[in-house]
C-alpha positions as semicolon CSV with decimal commas, in nm:
position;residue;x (nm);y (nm);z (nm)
1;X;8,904;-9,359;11,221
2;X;8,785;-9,106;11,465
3;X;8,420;-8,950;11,459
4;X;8,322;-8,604;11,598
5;X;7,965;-8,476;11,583
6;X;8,024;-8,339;11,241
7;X;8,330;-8,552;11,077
8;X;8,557;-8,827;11,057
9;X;8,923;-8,782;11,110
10;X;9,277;-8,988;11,102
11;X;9,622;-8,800;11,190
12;X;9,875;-9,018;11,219
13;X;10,260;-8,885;11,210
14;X;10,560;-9,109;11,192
15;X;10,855;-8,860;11,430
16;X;11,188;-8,897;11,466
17;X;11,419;-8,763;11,755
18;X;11,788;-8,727;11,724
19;X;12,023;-8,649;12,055
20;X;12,252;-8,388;12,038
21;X;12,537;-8,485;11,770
22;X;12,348;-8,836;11,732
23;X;12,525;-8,942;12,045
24;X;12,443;-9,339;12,076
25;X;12,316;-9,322;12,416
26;X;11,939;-9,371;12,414
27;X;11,935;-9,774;12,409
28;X;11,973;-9,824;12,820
29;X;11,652;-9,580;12,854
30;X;11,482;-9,704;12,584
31;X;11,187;-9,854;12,812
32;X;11,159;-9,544;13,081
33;X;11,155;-9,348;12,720
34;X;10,846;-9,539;12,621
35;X;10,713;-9,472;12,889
36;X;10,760;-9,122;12,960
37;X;10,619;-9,035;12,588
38;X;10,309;-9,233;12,661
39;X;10,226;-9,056;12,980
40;X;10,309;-8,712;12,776
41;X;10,078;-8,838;12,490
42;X;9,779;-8,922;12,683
43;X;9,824;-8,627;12,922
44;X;9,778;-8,449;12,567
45;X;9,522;-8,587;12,425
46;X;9,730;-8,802;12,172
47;X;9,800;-9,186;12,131
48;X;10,135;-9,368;12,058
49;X;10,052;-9,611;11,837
50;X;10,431;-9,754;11,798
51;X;10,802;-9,647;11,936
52;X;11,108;-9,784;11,863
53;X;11,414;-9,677;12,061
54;X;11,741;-9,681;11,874
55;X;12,083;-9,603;12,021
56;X;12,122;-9,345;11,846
57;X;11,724;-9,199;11,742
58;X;11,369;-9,237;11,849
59;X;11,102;-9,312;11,598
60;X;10,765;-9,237;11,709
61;X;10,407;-9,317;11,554
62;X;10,149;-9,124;11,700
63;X;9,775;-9,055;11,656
64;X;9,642;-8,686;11,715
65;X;9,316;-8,511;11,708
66;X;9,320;-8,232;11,425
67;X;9,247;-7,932;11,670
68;X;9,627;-8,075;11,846
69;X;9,909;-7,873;11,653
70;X;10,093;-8,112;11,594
71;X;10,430;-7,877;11,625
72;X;10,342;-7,800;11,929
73;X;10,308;-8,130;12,104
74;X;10,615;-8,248;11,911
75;X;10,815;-7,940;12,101
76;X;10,692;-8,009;12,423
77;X;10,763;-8,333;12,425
78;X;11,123;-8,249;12,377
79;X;11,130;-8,004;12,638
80;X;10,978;-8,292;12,853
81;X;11,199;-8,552;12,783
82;X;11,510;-8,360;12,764
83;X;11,441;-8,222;13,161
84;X;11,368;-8,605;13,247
85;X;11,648;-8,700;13,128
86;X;11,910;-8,479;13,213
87;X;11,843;-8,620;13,575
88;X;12,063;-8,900;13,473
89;X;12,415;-8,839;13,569
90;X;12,548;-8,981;13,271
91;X;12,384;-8,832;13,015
92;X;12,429;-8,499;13,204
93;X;12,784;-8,530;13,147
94;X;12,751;-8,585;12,800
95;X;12,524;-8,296;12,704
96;X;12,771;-8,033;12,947
């Protein structure tokens, strides 16, 4: 639990990603994923707590401050990894 100078706080959320038609090709990148969200999180001023990388989805459990919307952060992070990793030649050819 989390103090401020007036309260006490604990946001935790438990997200899932899903590639474009739940394409099974996430498992080769699953540690560059890792690390790419943690360098997002902290960059944002949120925590991952726990990731697992699936071949075909990406569970994520994070820890936020309650002034982060958590939409938001959850969008961005999509943008970001999507642009990293369309630089991958395979992938690229999947998603065009």
């Amino acid at each position: 639990m989390k103090a401020t100078s007036h309260s006490y706080h604990l946001c935790r959320y438990h997200i899932v990603f899903i590639p474009k038609y739940r394409r099974a090709i996430l498992s080769p990148y699953a540690l560059l994923l890792t690390r790419l969200v943690q360098q997002f999180l902290s960059d944002h001023g949120a925590l991952l707590i726990e990731s697992s990388v699936q071949p075909d989805h990406i569970h994520l459990f994070i820890e936020a401050r309650p002034d982060v919307m958590i939409s938001k952060l959850v969008g961005r992070l999509k943008v970001y990894l999507s642009k990293a990793l369309l630089e991958y030649p395979d992938i690229e050819a999947i998603y065009l």
